[in-house]
N, C-alpha and C positions, 0 to 999 in steps of 0.2 A: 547780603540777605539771600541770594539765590543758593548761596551753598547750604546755609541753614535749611532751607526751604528742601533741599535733595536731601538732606542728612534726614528731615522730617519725615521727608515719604518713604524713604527705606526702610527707617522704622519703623512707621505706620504700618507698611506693609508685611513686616516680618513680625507684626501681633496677631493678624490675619493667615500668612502664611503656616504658622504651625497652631499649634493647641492652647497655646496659652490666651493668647486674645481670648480665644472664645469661652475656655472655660473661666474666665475672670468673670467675663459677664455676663456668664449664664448664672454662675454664684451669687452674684452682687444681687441681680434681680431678682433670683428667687428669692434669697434671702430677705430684700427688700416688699417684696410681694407678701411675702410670710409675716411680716412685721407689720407690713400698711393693712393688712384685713382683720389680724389679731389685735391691733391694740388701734386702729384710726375706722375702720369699718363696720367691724363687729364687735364692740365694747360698750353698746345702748346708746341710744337715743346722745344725736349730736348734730349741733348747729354745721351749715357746711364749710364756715369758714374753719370753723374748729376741726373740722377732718381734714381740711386741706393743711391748718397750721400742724397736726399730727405729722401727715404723709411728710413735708419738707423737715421737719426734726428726723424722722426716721430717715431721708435721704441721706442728713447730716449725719446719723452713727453708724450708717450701713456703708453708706457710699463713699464715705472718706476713706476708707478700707481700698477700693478700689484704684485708687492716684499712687497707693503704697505698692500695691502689686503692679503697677504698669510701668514703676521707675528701678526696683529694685535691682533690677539686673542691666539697666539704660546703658550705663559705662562698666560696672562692676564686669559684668560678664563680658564685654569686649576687653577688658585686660585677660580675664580669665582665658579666654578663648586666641586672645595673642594678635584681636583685630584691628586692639586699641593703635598698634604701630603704625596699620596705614594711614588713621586720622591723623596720628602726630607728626609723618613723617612729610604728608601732606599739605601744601598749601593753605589750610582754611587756618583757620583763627580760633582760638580757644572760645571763644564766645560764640561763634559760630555752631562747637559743636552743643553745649550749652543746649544754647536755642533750637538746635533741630530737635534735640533729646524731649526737649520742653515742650514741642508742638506738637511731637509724635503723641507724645503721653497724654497732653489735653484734646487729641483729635480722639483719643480712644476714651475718657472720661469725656466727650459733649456726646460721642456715640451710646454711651450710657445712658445719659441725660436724657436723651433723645428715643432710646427705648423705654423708658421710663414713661413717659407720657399718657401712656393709657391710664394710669394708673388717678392721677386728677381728673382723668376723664370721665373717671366714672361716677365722679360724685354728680354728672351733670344727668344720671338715668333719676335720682331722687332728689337731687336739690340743684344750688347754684350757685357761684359764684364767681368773682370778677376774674378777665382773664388778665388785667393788669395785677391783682394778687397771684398770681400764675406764674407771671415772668418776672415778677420781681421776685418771688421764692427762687424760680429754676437761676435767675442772676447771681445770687447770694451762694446757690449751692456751688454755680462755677468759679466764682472769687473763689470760695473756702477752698472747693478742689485746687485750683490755680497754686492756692498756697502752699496746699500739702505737696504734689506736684511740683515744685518748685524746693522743697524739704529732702523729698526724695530722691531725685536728680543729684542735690551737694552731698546725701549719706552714700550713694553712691560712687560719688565721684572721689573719697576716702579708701575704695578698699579694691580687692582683687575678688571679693568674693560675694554673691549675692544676700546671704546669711546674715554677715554681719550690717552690712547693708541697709536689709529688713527692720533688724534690733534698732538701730540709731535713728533712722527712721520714726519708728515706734513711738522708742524713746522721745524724740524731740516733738512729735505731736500730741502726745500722753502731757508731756510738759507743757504746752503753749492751751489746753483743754484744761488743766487741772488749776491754771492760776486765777481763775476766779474762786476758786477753795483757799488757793494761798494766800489769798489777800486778806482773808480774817487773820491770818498769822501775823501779821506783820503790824505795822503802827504808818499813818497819815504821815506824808503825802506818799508814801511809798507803795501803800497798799491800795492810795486811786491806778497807778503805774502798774503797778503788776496787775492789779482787775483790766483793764487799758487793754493788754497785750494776750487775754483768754481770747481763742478761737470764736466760739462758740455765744459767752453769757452777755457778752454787750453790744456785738457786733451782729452776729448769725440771726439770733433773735427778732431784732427789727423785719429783717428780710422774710422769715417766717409769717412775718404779721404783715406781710404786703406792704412795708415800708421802706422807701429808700431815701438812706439816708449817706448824702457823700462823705463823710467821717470813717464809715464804714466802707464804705467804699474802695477809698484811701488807705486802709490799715489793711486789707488784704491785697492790695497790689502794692503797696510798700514791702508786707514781707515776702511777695514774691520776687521783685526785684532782689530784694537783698539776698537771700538763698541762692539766686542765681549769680551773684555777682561773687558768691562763695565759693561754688561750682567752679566759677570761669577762674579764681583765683587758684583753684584747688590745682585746677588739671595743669595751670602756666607753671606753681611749681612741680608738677611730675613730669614735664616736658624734657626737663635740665636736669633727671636726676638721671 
């Protein structure tokens, strides 16, 4: 755990140390800012749960963006760059690196999170609401993130190159979003199964509505584990090739 833990802050640090940290999240939020006053602040007259249920949808389409851009280059760019060798050649454990990749990336999405803040805060200049509806939204945002984050880490951990990386990436969040569409396609019990397994339409929602519910819970730390366990599979076999 302590190597993870070093693999983590090195990380962490080199999102900080050059430009891309910063400009990740200076995009995210504005973009996010842009979104929360357009369509949850200034769009008439609204109850303030219902602005605060806006703001956490908008974290969900703006901000999942953000766990894409913090993984894409996590391992990809240490093959590209020819760093990958001293991790492999090293002592740690394929899981090991894994997980520091994974805590790097979720310490820079809860820094997100966490500059975000002001943003619910402002419903409290003209209304109010509960701040247990608060942290059960900013929960649900971190699951989601967690997952994607966890997504992005295994498309990475696939290729030499940050590009493609991005795409597959995309790709499989574009897919795990869309199958609450695909489930009208399909026929019973299959199409409870694929609605099941959408990001967003049966899970994320609750959390919006200041609801926790552990089912939900459980389906986004199930598919983080497992992404991760793909990761660690990915890299033990590129260790022996």
């Amino acid at each position: 755990m302590t190597n993870a833990l070093l693999i983590a802050r090195r990380n962490f640090s080199a999102y900080f140390n050059g430009y891309s940290g910063w400009l990740i999240l200076g995009t995210v939020l504005f973009v996010i800012g842009i979104w929360f006053q357009a369509f949850a602040m200034g769009n008439g007259a609204r109850y303030s749960h219902e602005v605060l249920e806006k703001f956490f949808e908008t974290l969900f389409g703006v901000g999942m963006c953000a766990p894409v851009a913090f993984t894409m280059g996590s391992i990809a760019e240490e093959r590209q760059t020819g760093t990958d060798v001293l991790l492999h050649t090293s002592p740690l454990k394929e899981w090991q690196i894994v997980l520091g990749k994974y805590l790097a990336a979720m310490g820079m999405f809860t820094v997100l999170m966490l500059l975000s803040t002001y943003m619910p805060a402002l419903i409290f200049v003209n209304g109010k609401v509960s701040y247990s509806h608060i942290a059960v939204g900013y929960l649900g945002a971190l699951l989601c993130g967690s997952t994607v984050t966890a997504m992005g880490i295994f498309s990475s951990s696939l290729f030499r190159s940050q590009i493609p990386a991005l795409l597959v990436t995309a790709v499989i969040v574009v897919t795990f979003l869309v199958c609450w569409l695909l489930s009208d396609l399909v026929d019973s019990p299959f199409s409870d199964v694929v609605a099941y397994v959408a990001l967003f339409d049966k899970h994320y929602q609750s959390f919006e509505k200041g609801k926790l519910l552990s089912n939900s819970v459980i389906f986004y730390l199930s598919l983080t584990w497992g992404f991760l366990m793909l990761a660690t599979r990915s890299l033990e076999g590129r260790r022996w090739q």
